[in-house]
N, C-alpha and C positions, 0 to 999 in steps of 0.2 A: 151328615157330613162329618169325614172325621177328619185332624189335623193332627199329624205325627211329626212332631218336632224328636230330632235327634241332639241327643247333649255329647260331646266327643271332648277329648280335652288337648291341644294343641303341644305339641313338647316341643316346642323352638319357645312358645311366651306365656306357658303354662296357666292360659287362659279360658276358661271353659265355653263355647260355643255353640249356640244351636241355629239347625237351618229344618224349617218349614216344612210340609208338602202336605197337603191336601187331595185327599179320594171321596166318590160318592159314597163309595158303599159301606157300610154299619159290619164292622167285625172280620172284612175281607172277605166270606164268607159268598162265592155265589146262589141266586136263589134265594136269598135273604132280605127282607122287609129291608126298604131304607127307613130312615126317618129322622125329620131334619134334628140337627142339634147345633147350638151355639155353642164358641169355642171361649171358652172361660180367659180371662187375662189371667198370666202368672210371674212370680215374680222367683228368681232361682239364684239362690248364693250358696257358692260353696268355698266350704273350711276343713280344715287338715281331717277334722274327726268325718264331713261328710258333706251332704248337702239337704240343704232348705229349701222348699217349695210350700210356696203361698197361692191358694188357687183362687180367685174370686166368683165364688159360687152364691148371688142374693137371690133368698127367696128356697134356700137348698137348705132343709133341718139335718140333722144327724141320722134320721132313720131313712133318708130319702139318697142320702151319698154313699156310691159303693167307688172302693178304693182297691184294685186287685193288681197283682204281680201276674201275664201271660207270658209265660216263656221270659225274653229278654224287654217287653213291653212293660211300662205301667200305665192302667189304664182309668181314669178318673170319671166316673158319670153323675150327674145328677141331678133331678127336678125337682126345680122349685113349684113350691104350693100357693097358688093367688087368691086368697079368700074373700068371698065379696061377704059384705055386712048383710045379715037378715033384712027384707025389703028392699035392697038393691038390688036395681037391674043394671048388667051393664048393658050399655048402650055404643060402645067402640073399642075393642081392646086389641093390641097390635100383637100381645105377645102372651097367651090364657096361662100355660103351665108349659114356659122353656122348658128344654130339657139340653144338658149340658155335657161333651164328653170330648175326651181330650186325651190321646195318646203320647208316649214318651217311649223312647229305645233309651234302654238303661248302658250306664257303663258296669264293666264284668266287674270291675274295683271296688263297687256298691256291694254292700251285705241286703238283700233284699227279703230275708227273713228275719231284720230285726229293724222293719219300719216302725216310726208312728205317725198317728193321726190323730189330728182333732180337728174339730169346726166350733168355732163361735163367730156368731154376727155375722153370717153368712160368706164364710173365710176360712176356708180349707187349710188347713196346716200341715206339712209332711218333714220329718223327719228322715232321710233316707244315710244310714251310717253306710261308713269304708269297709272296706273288710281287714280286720287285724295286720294282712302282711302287704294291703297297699296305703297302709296310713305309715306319715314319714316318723322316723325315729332317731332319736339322738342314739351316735357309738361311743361310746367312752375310749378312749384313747389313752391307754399307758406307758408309761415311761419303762423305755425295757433294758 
């Protein structure tokens, strides 16, 4: 399942807004394996220099999260690893090894070649900067 939230920013209350939508299918892609995924909670602020995106990814290490720019898309995946202890059996588990991914439509404003990322404690972190000539600037004003 994928969930493609679009971020858009309002120029009447210069408020940044996202709205939902939900598809079966993995990648858009017809003829393409589905395969279920849960849709991470995130948490998105943005500031003059850009925007913050917090993904909650548990159970998702650093080698296991891919973080990719497609086109005007950013697309967040990741599987978590459930490790059972040597001699345990499990005997019920509702969910073995989520797997997690999560669509975003970028605004054009974004510099999307100078993301970062980290994860600690199973907590995706993005960095997503402005691009130079949509971040707001003080003019200087002279006495003429």
């Amino acid at each position: 399942m994928t969930d493609k939230t679009q971020v858009t920013k309002s120029a009447q209350d210069g408020v940044t807004r996202s709205s939902a939508q939900t598809s079966v299918s993995q990648g858009g892609k017809s003829g393409q394996a589905q395969r279920p995924a849960l849709v991470p909670p995130v948490d998105i602020v943005e500031s003059d220099a850009g925007i913050m995106l917090w993904a909650d990814l548990p159970g998702v290490s650093k080698d296991r999260v891919n973080v990719r720019v497609d086109g005007e898309n950013l697309v967040i995946e990741g599987e978590a690893e459930v490790r059972v202890p040597e001699k345990l059996e499990i005997l019920h588990s509702e969910i073995r090894n989520p797997f997690y991914r999560r669509v975003f439509t970028l605004s054009r404003e974004l510099d999307t070649s100078k993301i970062e990322a980290s994860v600690k404690d199973g907590v995706l972190r993005l960095h997503i900067p402005k691009a130079e000539e949509a971040r707001p600037r003080r003019i200087e004003v002279n006495v003429g």
